[in-house]
Structure formats: structure tokens, C-alpha cells
C-alpha positions in Angstrom: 20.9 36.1 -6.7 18.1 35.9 -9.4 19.9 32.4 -10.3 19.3 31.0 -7.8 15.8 31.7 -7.4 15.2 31.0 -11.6 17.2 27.5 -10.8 14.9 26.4 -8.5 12.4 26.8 -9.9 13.2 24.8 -12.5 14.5 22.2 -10.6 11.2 22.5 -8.5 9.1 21.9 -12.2 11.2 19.3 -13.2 10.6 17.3 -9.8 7.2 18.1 -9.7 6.5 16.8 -13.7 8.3 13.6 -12.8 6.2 13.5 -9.5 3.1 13.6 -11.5 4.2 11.4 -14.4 5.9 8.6 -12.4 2.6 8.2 -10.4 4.0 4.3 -8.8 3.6 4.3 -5.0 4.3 1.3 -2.9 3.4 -0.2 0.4 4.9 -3.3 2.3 4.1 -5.4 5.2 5.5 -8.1 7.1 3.1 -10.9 8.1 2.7 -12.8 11.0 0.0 -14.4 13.5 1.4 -11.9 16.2 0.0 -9.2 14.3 -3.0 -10.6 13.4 -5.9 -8.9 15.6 -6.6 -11.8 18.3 -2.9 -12.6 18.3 -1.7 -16.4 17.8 0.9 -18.5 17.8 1.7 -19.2 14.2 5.2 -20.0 12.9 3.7 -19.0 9.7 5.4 -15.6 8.2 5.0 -13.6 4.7 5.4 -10.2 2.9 3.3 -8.3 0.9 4.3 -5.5 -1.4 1.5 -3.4 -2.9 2.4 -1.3 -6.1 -0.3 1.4 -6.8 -0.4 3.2 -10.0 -3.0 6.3 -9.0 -2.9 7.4 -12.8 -4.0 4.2 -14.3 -5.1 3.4 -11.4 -4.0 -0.5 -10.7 -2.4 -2.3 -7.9 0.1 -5.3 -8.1 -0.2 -7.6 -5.5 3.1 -9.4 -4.8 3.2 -11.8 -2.1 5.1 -14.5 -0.1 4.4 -16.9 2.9 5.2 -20.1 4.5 5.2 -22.4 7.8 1.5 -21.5 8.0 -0.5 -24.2 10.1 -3.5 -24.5 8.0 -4.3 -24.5 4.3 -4.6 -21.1 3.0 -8.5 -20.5 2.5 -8.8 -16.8 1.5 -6.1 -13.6 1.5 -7.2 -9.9 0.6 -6.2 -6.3 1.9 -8.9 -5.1 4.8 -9.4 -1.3 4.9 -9.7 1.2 6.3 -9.1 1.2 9.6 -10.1 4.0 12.3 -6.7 3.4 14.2 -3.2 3.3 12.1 -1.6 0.0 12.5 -4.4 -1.0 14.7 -8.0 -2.8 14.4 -10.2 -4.6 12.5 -12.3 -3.4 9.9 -13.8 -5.0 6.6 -12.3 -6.5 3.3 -11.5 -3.6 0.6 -10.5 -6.1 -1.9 -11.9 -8.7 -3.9 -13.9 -11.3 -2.1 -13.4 -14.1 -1.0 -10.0 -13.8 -2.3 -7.6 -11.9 -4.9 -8.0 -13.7 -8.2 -5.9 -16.9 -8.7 -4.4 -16.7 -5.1 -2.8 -19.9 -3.9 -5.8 -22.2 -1.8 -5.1 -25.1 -0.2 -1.7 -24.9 0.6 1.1 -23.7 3.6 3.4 -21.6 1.7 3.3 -19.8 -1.8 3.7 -17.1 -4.0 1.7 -14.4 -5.3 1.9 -12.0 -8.6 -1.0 -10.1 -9.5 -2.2 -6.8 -11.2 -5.4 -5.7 -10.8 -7.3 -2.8 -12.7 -8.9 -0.9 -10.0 -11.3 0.9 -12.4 -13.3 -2.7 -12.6 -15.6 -3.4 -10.1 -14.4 -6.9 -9.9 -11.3 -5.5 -8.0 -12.7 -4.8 -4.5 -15.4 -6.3 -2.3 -19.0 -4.5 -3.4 -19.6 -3.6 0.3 -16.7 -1.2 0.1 -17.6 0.2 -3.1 -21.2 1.1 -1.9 -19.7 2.6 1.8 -17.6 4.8 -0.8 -19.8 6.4 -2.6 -21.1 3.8 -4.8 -18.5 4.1 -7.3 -15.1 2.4 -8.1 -13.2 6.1 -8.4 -14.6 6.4 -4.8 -13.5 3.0 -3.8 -10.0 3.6 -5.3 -9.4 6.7 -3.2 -10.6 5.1 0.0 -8.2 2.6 -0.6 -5.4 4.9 -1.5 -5.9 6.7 1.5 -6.2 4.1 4.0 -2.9 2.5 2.7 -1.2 6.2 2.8 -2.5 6.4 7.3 -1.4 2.8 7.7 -4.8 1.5 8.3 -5.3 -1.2 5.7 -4.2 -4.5 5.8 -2.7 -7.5 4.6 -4.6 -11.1 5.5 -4.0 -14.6 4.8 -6.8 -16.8 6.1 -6.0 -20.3 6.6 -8.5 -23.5 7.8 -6.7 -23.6 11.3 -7.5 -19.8 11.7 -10.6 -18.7 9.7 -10.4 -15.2 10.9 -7.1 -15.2 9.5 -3.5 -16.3 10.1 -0.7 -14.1 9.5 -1.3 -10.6 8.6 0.5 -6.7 8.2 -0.6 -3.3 8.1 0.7 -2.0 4.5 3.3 0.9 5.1 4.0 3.6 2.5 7.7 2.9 1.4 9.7 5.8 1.8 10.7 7.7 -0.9 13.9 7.3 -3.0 17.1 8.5 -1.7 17.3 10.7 -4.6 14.0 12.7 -3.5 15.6 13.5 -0.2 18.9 14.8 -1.8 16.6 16.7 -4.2 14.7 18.3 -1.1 18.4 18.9 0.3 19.2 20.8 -2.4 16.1 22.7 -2.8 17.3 23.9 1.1 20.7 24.6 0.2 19.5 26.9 -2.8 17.1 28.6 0.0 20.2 29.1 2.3 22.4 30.5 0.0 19.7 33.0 -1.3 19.3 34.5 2.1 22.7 34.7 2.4 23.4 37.0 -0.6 20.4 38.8 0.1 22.1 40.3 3.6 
């Protein structure tokens, strides 16, 4: 009976070390005008997957769209929202546009990491409504990406406001967490089994 209990434990360390070592977290989104908040008509679609490193704190920014109508003017991440999945709310990001974005064209691809301790890295108005200080900044962001209430946005010169965009969804976790959780379960339901 004490195994048990002494194994999960250690299983529970071990997890909980690699949770906080392997600090990676990712958000996607699908793009399109539908979602944008004034809805249009746009055949233009995209993705966006966000990688987010909260112990060195960066963020890759890994992007791809076509068929948009316009020439692409401008694309950032908007945050935070005060619905998930909903609204409209302004730029977190870098402004007027991530650094070395594609402009002027219909479809493209996007590679970029970003140090999130630099100021550079987001839009000064959402530093200052976070307390003034990138740290602050950073965990705004985090959060709003973790409730689904920050978003994706590629502006274009046939839509200024913006042309195809998606709210940023944490990706769920590894398979391998889940069986880990399982286990952890298993281990718990055996235990109170032996103990009757």
C-alpha cells in the first residue's frame, strides 16, 4: 500500500519538474473574414500558431495566409478581450506590425521570435494599461491567450480594420499528459482499494 502512495509521488515530481522545465505553450487560430468582428466576405484564409516560452519569456509567431483581397497593410495579436472568442479590443503587439511581416502582398508566410522582455515587442499603450512594465505586459498577454480572448489580425488595404482574423486557442496538451493524469487515477483507485 505505501508503494503506491511513495510511487506517485514520484511520478507526481517528475511531471511536475518537466512541467516547470519544459515551459513551451502554444496557441492556434484559424483565420478568416467571417471571424473578423464586422464580418466580411473574404476568400482570404490563414493560421497562426503562437509558441510562448513563459521562462524566457518569448513568443514565435508562425503564420500563413492567402486569397486575401487587398495588400496586407499591418498583422499583430489584439488583447485582451472582456468576452472569450468574442469582441474587439486594442493591439497587444508590436505596432503597426510584427517586425519584418509580409506588406504589400495577398498571401505569405510568417516566422518570427520575439523577446518579450524588450519593449519593442508589444504596442506601448498595452504596456502602460499593464502596469507600466513589460513583465506586466507579458502576463496580460499570457493570460488573455490562456481565456481565448486575444487575437490574431491581418489588415489588408481592402479592409483597414482588418481582413481575416482568429481568436488564439491554447493547444491541448500532449496525449502523454493525459495518460500520465490516467495513471495518477489508476494509482488513487487501487490505493482505496487495498485500504478496504
Amino acid at each position: 500500500m505505501q508503494i503506491f502512495g511513495k510511487l506517485a509521488a514520484v511520478i507526481a515530481a517528475l511531471f511536475v519538474s518537466m512541467t516547470v522545465s519544459a515551459a513551451t505553450i502554444q496557441f492556434t487560430a484559424t483565420l478568416s473574414g467571417a471571424a473578423e468582428a464586422t464580418p466580411n466576405n473574404s476568400p482570404g484564409i490563414g493560421s497562426a500558431l503562437i509558441t510562448i516560452d513563459d521562462i524566457a519569456r518569448t513568443m514565435n509567431v508562425n503564420a500563413t495566409f492567402s486569397g486575401l483581397t487587398g495588400t496586407t497593410t499591418a498583422a499583430h495579436i489584439h488583447c485582451c478581450t472582456t468576452t472569450p472568442a468574442a469582441g474587439m479590443i486594442g493591439v497587444a503587439t508590436t505596432t503597426p506590425n510584427f517586425t519584418g511581416f509580409p506588406t504589400g502582398v495577398t498571401s505569405g508566410t510568417y516566422n518570427q521570435t520575439f523577446d518579450m522582455n524588450l519593449t519593442t515587442s508589444y504596442n506601448a499603450a498595452f504596456i502602460t494599461a499593464n502596469g507600466g512594465t513589460t513583465l506586466g505586459a507579458f502576463n496580460a498577454l499570457l493570460t488573455g491567450l490562456n481565456q481565448e480572448r486575444a487575437y490574431f489580425n491581418i489588415h489588408s488595404s481592402t479592409f483597414g480594420g482588418g481582413e481575416i482574423r482568429g481568436f488564439l486557442a491554447p493547444v491541448p496538451l500532449p496525449a502523454a499528459a493525459w495518460l500520465f493524469v490516467s495513471g495518477i487515477a489508476g494509482l488513487a483507485v487501487l490505493r482505496r482499494k487495498q485500504a478496504k
